[in-house]
Backbone as CSV, one residue per row, in Angstrom:
resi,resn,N_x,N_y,N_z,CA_x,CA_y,CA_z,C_x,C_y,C_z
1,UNK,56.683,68.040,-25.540,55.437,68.773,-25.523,55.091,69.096,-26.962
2,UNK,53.623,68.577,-27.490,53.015,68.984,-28.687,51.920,70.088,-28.554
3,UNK,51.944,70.882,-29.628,50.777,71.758,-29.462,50.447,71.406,-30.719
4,UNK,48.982,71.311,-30.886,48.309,71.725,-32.186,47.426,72.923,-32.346
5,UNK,47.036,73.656,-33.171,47.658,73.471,-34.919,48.997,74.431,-34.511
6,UNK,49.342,73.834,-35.802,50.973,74.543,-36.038,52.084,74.351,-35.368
7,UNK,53.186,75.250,-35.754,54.221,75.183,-34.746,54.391,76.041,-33.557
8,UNK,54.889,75.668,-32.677,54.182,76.515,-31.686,55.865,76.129,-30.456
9,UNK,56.662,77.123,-30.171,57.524,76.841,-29.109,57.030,77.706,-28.198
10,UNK,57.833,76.496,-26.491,56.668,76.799,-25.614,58.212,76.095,-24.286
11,UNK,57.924,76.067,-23.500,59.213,75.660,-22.585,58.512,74.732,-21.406
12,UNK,58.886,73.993,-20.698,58.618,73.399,-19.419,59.848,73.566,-18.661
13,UNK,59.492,73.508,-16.817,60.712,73.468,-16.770,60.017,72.398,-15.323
14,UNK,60.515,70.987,-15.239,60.437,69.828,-14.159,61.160,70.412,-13.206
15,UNK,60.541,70.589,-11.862,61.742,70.368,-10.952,61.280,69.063,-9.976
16,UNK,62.592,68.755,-9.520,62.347,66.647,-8.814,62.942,67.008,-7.918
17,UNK,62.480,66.650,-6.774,62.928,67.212,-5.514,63.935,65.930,-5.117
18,UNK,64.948,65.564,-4.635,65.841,64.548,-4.140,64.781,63.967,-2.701
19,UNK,64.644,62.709,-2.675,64.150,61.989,-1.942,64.425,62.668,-0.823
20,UNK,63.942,62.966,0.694,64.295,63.416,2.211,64.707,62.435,2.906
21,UNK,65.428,62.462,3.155,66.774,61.238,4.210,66.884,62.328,5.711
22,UNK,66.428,61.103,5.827,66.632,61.384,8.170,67.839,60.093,8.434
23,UNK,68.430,60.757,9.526,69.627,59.962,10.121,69.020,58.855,11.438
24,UNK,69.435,58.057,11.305,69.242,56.702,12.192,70.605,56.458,13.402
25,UNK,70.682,57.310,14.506,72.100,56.942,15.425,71.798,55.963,15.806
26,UNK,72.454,54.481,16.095,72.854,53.696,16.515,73.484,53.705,18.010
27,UNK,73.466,53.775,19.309,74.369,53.876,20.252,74.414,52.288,21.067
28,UNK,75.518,51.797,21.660,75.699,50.562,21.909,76.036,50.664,23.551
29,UNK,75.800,50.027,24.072,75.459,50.398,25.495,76.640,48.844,25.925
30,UNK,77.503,48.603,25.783,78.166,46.773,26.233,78.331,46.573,25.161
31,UNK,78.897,45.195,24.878,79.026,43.990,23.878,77.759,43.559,23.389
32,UNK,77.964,43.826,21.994,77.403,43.096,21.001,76.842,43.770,20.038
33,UNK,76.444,43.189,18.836,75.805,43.670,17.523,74.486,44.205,17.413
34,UNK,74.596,44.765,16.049,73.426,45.656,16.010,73.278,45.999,14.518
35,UNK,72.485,45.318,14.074,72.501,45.014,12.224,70.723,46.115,12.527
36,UNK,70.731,46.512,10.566,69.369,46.910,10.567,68.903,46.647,8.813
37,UNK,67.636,46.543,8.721,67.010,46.299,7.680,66.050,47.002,7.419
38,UNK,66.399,47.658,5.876,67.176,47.753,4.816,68.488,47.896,5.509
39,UNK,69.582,47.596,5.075,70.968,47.199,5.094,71.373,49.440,5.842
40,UNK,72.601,48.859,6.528,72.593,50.864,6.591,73.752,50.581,7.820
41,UNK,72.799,49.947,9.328,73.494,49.296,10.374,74.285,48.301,10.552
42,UNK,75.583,48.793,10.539,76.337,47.638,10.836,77.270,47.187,11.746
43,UNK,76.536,47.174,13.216,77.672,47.822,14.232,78.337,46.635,14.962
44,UNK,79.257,46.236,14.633,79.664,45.110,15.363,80.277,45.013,17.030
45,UNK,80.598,43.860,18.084,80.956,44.438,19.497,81.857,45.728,19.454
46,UNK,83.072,45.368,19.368,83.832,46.824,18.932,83.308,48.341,18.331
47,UNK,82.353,48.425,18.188,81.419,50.033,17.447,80.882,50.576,18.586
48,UNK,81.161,51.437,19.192,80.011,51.830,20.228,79.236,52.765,20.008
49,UNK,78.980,53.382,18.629,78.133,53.674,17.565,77.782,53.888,16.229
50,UNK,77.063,54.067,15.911,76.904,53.980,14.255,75.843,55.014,13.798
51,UNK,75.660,55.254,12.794,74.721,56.332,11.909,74.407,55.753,10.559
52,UNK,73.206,56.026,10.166,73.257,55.906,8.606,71.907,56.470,8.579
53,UNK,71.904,56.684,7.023,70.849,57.549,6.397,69.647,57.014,5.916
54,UNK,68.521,57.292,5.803,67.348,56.547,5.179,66.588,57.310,5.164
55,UNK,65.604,56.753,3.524,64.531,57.756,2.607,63.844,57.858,3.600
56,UNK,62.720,59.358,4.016,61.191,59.440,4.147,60.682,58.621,4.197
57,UNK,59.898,57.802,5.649,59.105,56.816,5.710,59.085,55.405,5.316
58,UNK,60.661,55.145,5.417,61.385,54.005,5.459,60.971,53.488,6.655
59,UNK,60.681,52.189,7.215,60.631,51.325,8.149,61.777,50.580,8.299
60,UNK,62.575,50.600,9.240,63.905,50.723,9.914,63.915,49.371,10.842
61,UNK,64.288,48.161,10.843,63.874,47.184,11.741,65.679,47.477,12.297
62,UNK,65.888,47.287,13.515,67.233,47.001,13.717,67.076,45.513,14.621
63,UNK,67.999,44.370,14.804,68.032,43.489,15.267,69.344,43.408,16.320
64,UNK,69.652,42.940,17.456,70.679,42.932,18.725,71.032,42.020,18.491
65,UNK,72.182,41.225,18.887,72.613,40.181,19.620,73.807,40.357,20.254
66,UNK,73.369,39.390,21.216,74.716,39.860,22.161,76.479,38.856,21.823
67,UNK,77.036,39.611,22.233,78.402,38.681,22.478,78.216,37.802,23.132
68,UNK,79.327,36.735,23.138,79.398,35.971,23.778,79.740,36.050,25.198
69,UNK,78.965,35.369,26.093,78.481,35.814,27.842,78.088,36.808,27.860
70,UNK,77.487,37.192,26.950,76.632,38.830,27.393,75.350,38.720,27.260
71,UNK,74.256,39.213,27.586,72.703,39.324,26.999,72.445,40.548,26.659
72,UNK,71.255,40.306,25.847,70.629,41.962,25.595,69.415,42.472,26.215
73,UNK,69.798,43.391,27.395,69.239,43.553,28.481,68.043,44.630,27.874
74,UNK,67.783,45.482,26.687,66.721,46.052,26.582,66.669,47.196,25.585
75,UNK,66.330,48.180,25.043,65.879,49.196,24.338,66.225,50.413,24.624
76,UNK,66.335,51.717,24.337,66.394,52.964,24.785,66.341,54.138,23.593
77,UNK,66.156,55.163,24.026,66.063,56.106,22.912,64.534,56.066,21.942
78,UNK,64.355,56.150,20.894,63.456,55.988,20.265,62.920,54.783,19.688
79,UNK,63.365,53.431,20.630,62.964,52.436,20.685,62.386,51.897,22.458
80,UNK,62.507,52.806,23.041,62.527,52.459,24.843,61.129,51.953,25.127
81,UNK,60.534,51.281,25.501,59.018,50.286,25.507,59.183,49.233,24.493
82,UNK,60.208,48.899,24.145,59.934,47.483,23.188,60.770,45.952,23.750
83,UNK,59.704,45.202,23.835,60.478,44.103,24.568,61.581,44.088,24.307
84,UNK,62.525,43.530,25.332,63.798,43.041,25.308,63.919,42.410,24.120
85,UNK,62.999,41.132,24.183,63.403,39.762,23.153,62.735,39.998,21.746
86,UNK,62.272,40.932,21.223,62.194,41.211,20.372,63.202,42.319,19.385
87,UNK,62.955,42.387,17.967,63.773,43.774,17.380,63.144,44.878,17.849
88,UNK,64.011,46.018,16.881,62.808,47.283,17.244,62.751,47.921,15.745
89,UNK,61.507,48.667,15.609,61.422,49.248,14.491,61.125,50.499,14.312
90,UNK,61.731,51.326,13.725,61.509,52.674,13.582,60.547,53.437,12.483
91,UNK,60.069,53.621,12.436,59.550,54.833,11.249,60.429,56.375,11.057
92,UNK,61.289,56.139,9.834,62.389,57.380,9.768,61.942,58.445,8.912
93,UNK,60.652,59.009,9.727,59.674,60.441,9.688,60.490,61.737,10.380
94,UNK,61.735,61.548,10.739,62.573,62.284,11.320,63.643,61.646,11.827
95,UNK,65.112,62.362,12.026,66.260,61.732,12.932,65.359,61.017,14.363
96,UNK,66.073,59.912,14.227,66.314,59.162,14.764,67.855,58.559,16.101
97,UNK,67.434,58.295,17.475,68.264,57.995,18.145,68.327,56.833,18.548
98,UNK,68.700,55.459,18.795,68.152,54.196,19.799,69.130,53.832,20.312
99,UNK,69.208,53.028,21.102,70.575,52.528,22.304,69.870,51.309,22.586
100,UNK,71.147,50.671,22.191,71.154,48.974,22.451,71.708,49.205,23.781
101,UNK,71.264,48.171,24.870,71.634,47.694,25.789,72.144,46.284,26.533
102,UNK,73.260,46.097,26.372,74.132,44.771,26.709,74.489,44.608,28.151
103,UNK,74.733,43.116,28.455,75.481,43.308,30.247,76.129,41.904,29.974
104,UNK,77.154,41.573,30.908,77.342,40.302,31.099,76.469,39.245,31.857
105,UNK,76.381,38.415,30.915,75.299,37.349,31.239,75.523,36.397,32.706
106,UNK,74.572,37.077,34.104,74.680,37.035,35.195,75.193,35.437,35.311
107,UNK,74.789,34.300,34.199,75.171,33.220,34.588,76.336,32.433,34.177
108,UNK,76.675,33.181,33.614,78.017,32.943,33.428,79.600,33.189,34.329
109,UNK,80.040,32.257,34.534,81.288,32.240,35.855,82.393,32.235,35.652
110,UNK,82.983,33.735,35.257,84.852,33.381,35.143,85.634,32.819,35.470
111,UNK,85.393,32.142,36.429,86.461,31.337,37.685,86.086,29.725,37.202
């Protein structure tokens, strides 16, 4: 900071607020994965949930796939109305919950 004329002391003081981070739960309903973008989700069959953090008004895509003989039967939580066969995407304007849903794939025959 300059002042003219002369010398002149004088102070500022910045304050920077730390970015606002909302939580993203992950819950896994069966077999299979559950990745998300930006990177955060990483829930593989074995996880039957996950969490991670993300800035204010981050757009949150998470993507399913199922195990092997399993399908991904649908959505829930703060993704529930989004096709099956598509991802889902969040806006993380607040915590966040979603639930993947898996089953064994009816056409498939153990015997």
């Amino acid at each position: 900071l300059t002042c003219q004329p002369g010398p002149v002391s004088d102070s500022i003081t910045v304050n920077v607020q730390a970015p606002t981070q909302f939580t993203l739960n992950v819950i896994k309903a069966g077999q299979g994965t559950v990745v998300s973008a930006p990177a955060g989700i990483n829930c593989i069959p074995s996880c039957p949930s996950q969490s991670a953090s993300f800035a204010e008004n981050t757009s949150v895509t998470l993507t399913a796939t199922p195990a092997l003989r399993r399908i991904f039967t649908g959505w829930g939580g703060d993704c529930a109305g989004t096709p099956r066969t598509s991802n889902c995407t969040v806006l993380m304007n607040t915590n966040r919950s979603v639930i993947a849903n898996f089953a064994i794939d009816p056409i498939f025959k153990e015997f």
